[in-house]
Residue, then its C-alpha position, 0 to 999 in steps of 0.5 A: x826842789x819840786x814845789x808843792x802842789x795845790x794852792x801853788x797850781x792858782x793863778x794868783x800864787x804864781x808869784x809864790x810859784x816863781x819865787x820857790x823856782x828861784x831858790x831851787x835854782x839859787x837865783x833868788x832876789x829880794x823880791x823872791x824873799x819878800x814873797x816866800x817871808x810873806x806867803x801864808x803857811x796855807x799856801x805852801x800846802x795842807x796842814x799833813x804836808x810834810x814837804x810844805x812844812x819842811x819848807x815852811x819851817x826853813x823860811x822861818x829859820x831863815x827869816x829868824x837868822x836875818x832878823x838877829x843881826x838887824x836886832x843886835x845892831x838895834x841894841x841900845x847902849x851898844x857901842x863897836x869898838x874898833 
């Protein structure tokens, strides 16, 4: 994965930089997750980039299959049944 250019180039997103690094090398952590799941769309790129957003919306997908287990388990009157 080539990261997108422009806003990630600043200093002060170096930690966005390195997290996106992270997952082209499939090395990620859960700090890498916190930054990518937490990093404004903005940042990613302009609102014509389609790279960015292709990447963006994978976040999203990704953070949306995380959040439904954690739901399910939440649903109250639920019991496992073993």
């Amino acid at each position: 994965m080539t990261p997108v250019r422009g806003q990630l180039n600043k200093p002060e997103h170096r930690r966005v930089l390195s997290a996106l690094r992270a997952a082209g090398r499939m090395t990620m952590t859960g700090a890498h997750w916190l930054v990518l799941m937490t990093t404004e769309r903005e940042i990613f790129g302009g609102p014509s980039s389609q790279r960015a957003g292709s990447l963006y919306e994978t976040l999203e997908q990704v953070l949306v299959q995380q959040a439904a287990p954690a739901a399910d388990q939440d649903a109250p009157g639920e019991t496992a049944v073993g």
